[in-house]
N, C-alpha and C positions, 0 to 999 in steps of 0.2 A: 821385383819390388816387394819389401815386404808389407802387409798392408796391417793395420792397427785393428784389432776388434771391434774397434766400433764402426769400421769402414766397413768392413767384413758383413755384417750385420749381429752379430756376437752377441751383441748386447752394448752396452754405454759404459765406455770407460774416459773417465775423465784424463785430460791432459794437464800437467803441469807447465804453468807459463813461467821461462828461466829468464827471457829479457823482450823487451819491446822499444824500441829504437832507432837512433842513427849511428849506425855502424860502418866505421871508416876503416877500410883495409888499401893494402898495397895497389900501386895501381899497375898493371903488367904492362903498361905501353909509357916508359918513363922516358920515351925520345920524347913525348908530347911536352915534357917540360913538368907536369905535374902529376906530384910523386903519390896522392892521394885518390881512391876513388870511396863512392858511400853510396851508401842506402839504406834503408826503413827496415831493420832485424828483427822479425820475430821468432824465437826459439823454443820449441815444445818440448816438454820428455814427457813420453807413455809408459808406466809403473810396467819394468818386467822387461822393457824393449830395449835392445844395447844401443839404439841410435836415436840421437836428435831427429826430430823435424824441425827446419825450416823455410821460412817464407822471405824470400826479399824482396820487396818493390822497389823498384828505380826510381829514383827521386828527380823531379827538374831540376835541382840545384846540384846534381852530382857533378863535381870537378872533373873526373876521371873518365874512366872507363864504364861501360853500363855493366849492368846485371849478366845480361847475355855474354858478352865480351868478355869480361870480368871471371862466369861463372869458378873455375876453376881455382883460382886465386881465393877468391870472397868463400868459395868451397874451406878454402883449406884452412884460411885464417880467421873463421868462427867455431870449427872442428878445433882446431888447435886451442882458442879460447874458452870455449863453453865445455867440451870432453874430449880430454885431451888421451884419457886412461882407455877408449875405447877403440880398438882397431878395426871398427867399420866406418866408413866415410858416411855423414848423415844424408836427411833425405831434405834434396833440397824442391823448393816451390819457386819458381823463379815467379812475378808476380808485376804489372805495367798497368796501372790504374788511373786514377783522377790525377793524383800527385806526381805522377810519372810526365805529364804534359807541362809546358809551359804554366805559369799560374795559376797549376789547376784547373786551366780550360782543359774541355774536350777536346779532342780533335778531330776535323772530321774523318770519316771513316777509319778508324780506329775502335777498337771496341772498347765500353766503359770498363771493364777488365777483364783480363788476359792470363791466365795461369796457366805455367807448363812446367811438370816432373823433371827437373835434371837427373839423370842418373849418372853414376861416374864410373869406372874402374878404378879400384885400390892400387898404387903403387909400392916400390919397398922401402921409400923413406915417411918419416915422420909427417902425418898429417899432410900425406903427397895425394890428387886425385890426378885424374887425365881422363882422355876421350869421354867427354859428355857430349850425352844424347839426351833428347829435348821429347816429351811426348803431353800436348795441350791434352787439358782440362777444362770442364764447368766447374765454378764456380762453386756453387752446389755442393759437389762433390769435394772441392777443399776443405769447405765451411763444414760438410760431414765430418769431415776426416779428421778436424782439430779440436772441431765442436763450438764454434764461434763465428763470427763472421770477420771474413777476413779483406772485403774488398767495399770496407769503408772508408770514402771520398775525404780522406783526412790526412793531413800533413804530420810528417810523423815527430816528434821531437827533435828539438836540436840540443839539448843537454845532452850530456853523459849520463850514468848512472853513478854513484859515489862511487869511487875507488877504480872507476873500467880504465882500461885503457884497450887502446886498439890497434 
């Protein structure tokens, strides 16, 4: 994994936030009837770094598929979206928070959030990933990593952003 300077301990390098959202991608299990899945998109670029960071939180009102389930697809079709010029698969945060539960409730035992590194292997088609593996995180250590805080109890937007499509 490559890891960002400021994780590193390097020193502070600011990240560039490209979208903060609800991001609706393909949903891979389209026997279920419904052709949509979504989630809460955050996208970073680090000046210098050829790949995206992303964060996704599973939303309670996701139609589809989740995050986990999903990974691979929601991989490919905000790679494809966000940088599409760059041939490394980005670096994704998979990400099950407040907003990830019913109403915003807690649930019991569940932790109030949950962050794990998807890593992918690059395939030879366009914005193709495969075999993800999963490796949990604090918190902490995400919020270092992007420089923000990233597992606040907040429901993510339901607009677009002008012009997106997904």
């Amino acid at each position: 994994m490559a890891v960002p300077p400021a994780a590193a301990g390097e020193g502070n390098v600011e990240m560039e936030k490209l979208y903060d959202g609800r991001f609706e991608f393909p949903n891979p299990y389209t026997v279920t009837g419904v052709p949509r899945s979504a989630c809460r998109l955050r996208v970073w670029r680090e000046p210098g770094m050829p790949r995206l960071f992303m964060v996704a939180t599973e939303l309670d009102d996701n139609p589809g598929a989740s995050v986990t389930n999903a990974a691979e697809v929601l991989a490919a079709a905000a790679w494809g979206r966000f940088q599409p010029e760059v041939v490394l698969p980005p670096i994704l945060i998979e990400h099950y928070g407040q907003e990830s539960y019913e109403g915003g409730r807690r649930v019991d035992g569940r932790p109030a959030d949950a962050f794990a590194l998807v890593e992918f292997a690059r395939l030879a088609g366009d914005w193709e990933v495969a075999g993800p593996r999963w490796s949990y995180m604090p918190a902490a250590f995400v919020e270092r990593l992007l420089g923000e805080p990233v597992g606040a109890p907040v429901k993510a937007e339901t607009g677009r952003e002008e012009g997106a499509s997904s």
